[in-house]
Structures are given as structure tokens and as C-alpha cells.
C-alpha positions in Angstrom: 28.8 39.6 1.7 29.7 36.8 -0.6 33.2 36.0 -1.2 34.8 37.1 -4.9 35.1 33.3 -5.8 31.5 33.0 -5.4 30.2 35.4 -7.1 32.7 34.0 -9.9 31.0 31.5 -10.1 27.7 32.0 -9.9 26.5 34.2 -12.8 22.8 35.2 -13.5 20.4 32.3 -12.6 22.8 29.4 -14.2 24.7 27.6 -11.5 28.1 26.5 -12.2 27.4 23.3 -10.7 24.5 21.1 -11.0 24.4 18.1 -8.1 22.7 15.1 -8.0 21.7 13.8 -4.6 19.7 10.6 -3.8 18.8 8.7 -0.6 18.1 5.5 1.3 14.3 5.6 1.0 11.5 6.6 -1.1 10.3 10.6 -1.9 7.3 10.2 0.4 9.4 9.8 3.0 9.9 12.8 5.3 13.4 12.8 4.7 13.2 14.0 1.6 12.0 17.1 2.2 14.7 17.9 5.1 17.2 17.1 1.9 15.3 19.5 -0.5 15.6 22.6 2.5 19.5 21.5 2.3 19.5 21.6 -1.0 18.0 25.0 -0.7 20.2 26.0 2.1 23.6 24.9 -0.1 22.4 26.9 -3.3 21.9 29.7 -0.8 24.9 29.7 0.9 26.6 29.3 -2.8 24.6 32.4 -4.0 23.1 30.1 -6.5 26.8 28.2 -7.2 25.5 25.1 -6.5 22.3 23.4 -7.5 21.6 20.2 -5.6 18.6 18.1 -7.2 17.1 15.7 -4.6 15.6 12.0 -5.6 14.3 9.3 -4.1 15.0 5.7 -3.7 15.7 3.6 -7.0 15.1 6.7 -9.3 19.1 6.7 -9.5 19.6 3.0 -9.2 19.4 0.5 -6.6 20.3 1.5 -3.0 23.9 -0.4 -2.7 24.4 1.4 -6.0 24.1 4.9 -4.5 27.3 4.3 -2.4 29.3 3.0 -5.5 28.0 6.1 -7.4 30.0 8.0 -5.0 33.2 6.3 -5.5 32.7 6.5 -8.8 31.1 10.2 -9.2 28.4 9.3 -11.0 26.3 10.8 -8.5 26.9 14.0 -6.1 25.9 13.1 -2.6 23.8 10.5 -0.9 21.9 10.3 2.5 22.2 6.7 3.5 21.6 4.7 6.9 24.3 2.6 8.6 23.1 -0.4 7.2 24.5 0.1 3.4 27.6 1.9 4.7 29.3 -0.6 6.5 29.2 -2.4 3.1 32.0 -0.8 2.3 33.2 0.7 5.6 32.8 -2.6 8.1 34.0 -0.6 11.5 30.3 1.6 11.1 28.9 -1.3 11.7 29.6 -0.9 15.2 26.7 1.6 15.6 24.6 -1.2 14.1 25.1 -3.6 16.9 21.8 -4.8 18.7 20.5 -3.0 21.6 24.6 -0.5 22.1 22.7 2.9 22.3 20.0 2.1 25.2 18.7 5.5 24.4 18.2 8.1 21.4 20.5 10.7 23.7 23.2 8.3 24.1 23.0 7.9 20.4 23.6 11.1 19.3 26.4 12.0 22.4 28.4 9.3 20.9 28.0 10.6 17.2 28.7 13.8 17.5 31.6 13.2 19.8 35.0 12.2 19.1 33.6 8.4 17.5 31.8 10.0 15.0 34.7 12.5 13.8 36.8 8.8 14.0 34.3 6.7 11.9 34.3 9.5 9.5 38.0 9.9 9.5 37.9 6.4 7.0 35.7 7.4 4.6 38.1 9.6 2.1 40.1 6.5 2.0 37.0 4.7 -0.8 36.2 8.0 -1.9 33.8 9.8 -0.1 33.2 12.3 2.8 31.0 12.0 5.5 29.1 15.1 5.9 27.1 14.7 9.2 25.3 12.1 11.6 21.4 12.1 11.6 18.7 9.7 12.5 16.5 7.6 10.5 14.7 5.8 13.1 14.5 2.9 15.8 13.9 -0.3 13.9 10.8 -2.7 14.2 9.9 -5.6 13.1 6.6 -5.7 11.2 5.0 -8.5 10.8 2.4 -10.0 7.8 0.5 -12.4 10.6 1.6 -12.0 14.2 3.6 -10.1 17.0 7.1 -10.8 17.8 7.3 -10.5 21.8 10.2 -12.6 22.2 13.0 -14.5 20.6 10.7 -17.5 20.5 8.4 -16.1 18.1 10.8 -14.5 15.8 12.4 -18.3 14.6 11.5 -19.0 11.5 10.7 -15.5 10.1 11.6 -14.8 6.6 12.6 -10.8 6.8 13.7 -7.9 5.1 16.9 -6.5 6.4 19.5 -3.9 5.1 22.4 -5.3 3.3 24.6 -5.1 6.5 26.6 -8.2 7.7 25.9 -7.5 11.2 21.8 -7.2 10.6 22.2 -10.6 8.6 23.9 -12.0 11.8 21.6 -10.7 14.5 18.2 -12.6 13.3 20.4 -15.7 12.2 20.9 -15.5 15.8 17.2 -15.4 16.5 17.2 -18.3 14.1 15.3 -16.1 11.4 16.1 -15.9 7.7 17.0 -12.6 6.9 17.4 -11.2 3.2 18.3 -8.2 1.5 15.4 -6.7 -0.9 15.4 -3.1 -2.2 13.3 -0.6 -0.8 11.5 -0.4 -3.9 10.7 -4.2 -4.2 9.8 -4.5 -0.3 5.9 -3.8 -1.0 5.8 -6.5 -3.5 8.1 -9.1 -1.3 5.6 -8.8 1.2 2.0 -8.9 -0.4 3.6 -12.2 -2.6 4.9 -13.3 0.5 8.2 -13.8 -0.5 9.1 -12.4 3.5 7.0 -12.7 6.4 8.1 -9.7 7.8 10.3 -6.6 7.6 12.6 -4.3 9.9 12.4 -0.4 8.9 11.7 2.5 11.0 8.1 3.4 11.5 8.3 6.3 9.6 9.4 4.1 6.4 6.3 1.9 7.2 4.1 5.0 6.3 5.9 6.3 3.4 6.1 3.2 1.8 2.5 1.8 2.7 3.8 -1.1 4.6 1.1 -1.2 6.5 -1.1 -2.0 4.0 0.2 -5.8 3.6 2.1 -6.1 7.5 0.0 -4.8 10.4 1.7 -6.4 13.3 4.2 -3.7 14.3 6.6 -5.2 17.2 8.5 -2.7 19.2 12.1 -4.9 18.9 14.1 -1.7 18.0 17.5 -3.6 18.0 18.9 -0.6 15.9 19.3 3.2 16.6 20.0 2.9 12.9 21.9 6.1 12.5 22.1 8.1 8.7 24.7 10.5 7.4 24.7 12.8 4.8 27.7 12.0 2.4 29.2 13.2 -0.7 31.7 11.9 -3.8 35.2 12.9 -2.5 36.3 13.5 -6.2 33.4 15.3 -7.3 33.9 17.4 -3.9 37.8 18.0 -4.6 36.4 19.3 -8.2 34.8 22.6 -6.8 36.1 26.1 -5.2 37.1 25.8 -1.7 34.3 28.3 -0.7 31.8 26.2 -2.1 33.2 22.6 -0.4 32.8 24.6 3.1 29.5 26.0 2.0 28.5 22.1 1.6 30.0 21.5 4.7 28.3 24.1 6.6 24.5 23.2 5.0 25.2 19.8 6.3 26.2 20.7 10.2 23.3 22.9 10.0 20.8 20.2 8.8 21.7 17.6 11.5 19.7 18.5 14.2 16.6 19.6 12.4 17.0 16.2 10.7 16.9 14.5 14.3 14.0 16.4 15.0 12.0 15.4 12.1 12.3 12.1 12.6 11.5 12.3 16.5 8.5 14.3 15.8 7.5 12.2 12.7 8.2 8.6 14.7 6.1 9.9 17.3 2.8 10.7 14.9 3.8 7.5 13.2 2.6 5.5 16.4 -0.8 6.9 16.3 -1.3 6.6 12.4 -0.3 3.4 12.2 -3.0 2.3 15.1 -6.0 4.0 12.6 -4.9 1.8 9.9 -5.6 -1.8 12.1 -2.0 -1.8 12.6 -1.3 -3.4 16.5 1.5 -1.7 18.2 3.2 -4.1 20.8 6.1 -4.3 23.4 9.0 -6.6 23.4 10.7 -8.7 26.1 13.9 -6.4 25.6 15.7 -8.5 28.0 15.5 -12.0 26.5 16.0 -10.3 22.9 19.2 -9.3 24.0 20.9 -12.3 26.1 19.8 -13.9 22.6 21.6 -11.4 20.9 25.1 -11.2 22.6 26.8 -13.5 20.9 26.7 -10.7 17.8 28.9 -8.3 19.9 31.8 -11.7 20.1 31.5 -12.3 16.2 31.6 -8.7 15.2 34.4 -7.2 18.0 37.3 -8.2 15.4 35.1 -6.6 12.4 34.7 -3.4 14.1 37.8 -3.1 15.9 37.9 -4.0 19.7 38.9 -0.6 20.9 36.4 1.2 18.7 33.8 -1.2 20.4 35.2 -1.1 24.2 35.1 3.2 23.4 31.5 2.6 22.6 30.6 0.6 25.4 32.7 2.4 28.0 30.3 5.6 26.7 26.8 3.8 26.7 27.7 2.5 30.3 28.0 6.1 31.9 24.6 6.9 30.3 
């Protein structure tokens, strides 16, 4: 039975609250409809309280602007990947580091242990709440002209990254150029050849229709590249209690089949990518990341050298 305040607030088919919601990549992207079922499963669990209105990439303002919306209140909630949040909260950037989760498992036992809950812990401090941990996707590099099988072949690259300090650092270290465009400019980067290549999860190379102008897909997958659902502290502090733990709740509940979505969608990715010309290639995981350790000695202050040794000390008993 619903609780009194509830009902209170929820009167015919008005909700009290009307939510805006946006996330890191375009409506065609899978991901959006796991946010529409939470959307669903929050006006449910609000008996029609709350009204959460999902959108896609850019059709609420740029990406990095999502995050500031939040601090701000300008928008509701946002479901964003690692790489925008450690923007503004450097330590995430931890999860970020190339080739720390040797496996999707060890991923996850790490987020939803106690460094998840800590990582979180920061967030109301610039005026937001972290939600829950999901997954958007191993990262490769995709390629306009060639494959990528070791450190050799990446020099010189222009890329696409996320805005993140520590992505900009790991292909400086590969001696690439890496640069920050929009999710919604990437298409057009690419076919004017303003980048050479880009690093986004399979599943993004289908729902934007990357494939289309890059169809050298290398397997680098430096990043578990981690997501979390988030929402405006202040605009969260504004509603009944019942309907912040009703948020709460629909957000737990959405983690896992978020997780599963994207395994299951990475998986058909492989196989739909290969019927559009794309080639599909293993790495030389092993050079990539003797090139890539002097990231963990610049970052270890940035992230905090016990949150990093925690990290480690956990991968290692995988």
C-alpha cells in the first residue's frame, strides 16, 4: 500500500514533480531505453509522484554541461560515464586507469563494494548524489584507415576521447593526439577528418553510425569505462522523503539489468559490426600496457594513493 505522503502527492494523473533526465550518449543508444523502464519504474514506485522525461545526448546541452546542470539544478538526473565525472570529481578517475579491472567481474566486485560506496561518498560535496554503478562498455579504438595492434601503430593518431585528464594522458603516452569532441559532433569529426580515429564502446559505434566513416575496430579496451546514474542533490533535498528512497530504490534496481544490457548488446555489436565491412582485431595487450604504466605514477597523487593501492590490492586477488 502506498504511503499517506504519496498519495499526497500524487493526485489524479498530474504528478507533483516533473524530472528531467539526460545521458552521455545519443537516444539510439540502448541505454536509453533501460533509462525510460527507470523512468517508468520511479513514477511507479511514486504512484505517479514523479515523472522522469528521458533525453538523449545534446538535446539538453553539451555533455560536460549535463554534470554542471546538476550542480546547478537546471536538470534532474543524468547517466554519465567515468570519463565526464572525474571532471569534477578527479579520485573517479581511478576507475579510468588503463588496463586496472583485467575483467568485467572484477569491475563490478569492486563497484559495488565498499570503493564504490567511497567514491560516492564525495559526490554531495559539488552537489550531486550518486545513485548506482553500471556499465557502458569496454573501450576500442576505431580507426578511419587501419588497425591498431600495438603501441607502434597508435603514434600519431588524432582521436576522440572523453574529456577526462587521465584518457588525455594515456594516448599522450602512446604518443597520440587525443581531443575532446561532443558526442554529437563525433560523426562529423570523423568523415571531415578532423580525428583519425575514436575510443567509444562498441555499442556507441552502432548507435551513432560510426561505422559508417571508421571501420577498423581494434580490440585496445584500456577502459572498463564504468556509468552511474546520478541526480541534482538540491533538486533531490526539494522532494518528500518517500519519494528520494523511491529514486533510490529504481536506481539499485536498474543496475544489474543495466549491466546486462550492455553485455548482451556488446556481444551482438561484434557480429553487426563485421556485416557492415567493419574488421574486428586483437591487440598486443601486453606491450599496450608496459607502454601505459607510467599513467598509474602520474595519476597515484590525483586519485589518492590509498584509493589506488585498495584498487590494486582487489584486482590482484582476481
Amino acid at each position: 500500500m502506498s504511503s499517506p505522503v504519496v498519495l499526497r502527492y500524487a493526485r489524479g494523473d498530474t504528478p507533483a514533480f516533473k524530472m528531467k533526465m539526460t545521458m552521455a550518449d545519443v537516444a539510439a543508444h540502448p541505454i536509453y531505453g533501460m533509462l525510460n523502464d527507470f523512468a517508468a519504474d520511479v513514477q511507479a514506485r511514486t504512484n505517479g509522484g514523479v515523472e522522469i522525461k528521458v533525453y538523449g545526448a545534446g538535446q539538453l546541452g553539451s555533455q560536460v554541461n549535463a554534470l554542471t546542470g546538476m550542480q546547478t539544478g537546471t536538470i534532474d538526473l543524468v547517466c554519465h560515464t567515468t570519463g565526464f565525472i572525474q571532471t569534477i570529481y578527479p579520485s573517479v578517475g581511478v576507475l579510468d586507469l588503463p588496463y586496472i579491472f583485467p575483467t568485467t567481474k572484477v569491475a563490478e566486485d569492486v563497484l559495488d563494494g565498499p570503493t564504490g560506496s567511497q567514491l560516492f561518498e564525495q559526490f554531495p560535496t559539488k552537489g550531486i548524489y550518486g545513485l548506482c554503478w553500471g556499465h557502458w562498455g569496454w573501450r576500442p579504438v576505431t580507426h578511419t584507415s587501419k588497425d591498431l595492434t600495438g603501441p607502434k601503430d597508435i603514434a600519431g593518431t588524432k582521436i576522440r576521447i572523453q574529456p577526462g585528464a587521465i584518457y588525455a594522458a594515456t594516448y599522450k603516452a602512446l604518443g597520440a593526439a587525443p581531443a575532446f569532441i561532443d558526442v554529437a559532433e563525433i560523426y562529423l569529426a570523423l568523415s571531415q577528418k578532423a580525428v583519425d580515429a575514436l575510443e567509444v564502446p562498441l555499442v556507441s559505434i552502432i548507435a551513432g553510425k560510426f561505422y559508417e566513416v571508421a571501420k577498423h575496430v581494434s580490440l585496445t579496451n584500456f577502459s572498463y569505462n564504468a556509468g552511474a546514474i546520478m541526480m541534482s542533490k538540491k533538486n533531490m533535498d526539494a522532494l518528500p522523503p518517500e519519494f528520494q528512497s523511491a529514486i533510490r530504490a529504481a536506481a539499485q534496481s536498474a543496475s544489474l539489468p543495466w549491466r546486462r544490457l550492455m553485455a548482451t548488446k556488446t556481444e551482438d555489436a561484434v557480429a553487426f559490426l563485421k556485416t557492415k565491412g567493419c574488421t574486428v582485431s586483437l591487440v598486443d595487450k601486453l606491450s599496450y600496457a608496459e607502454a601505459l604504466k607510467p599513467v598509474f605514477d602520474q595519476f597515484r597523487p590525483v586519485v589518492g594513493p590509498e584509493l589506488l593501492d585498495s584498487i590494486l590490492k582487489q584486482t590482484s586477488k582476481a
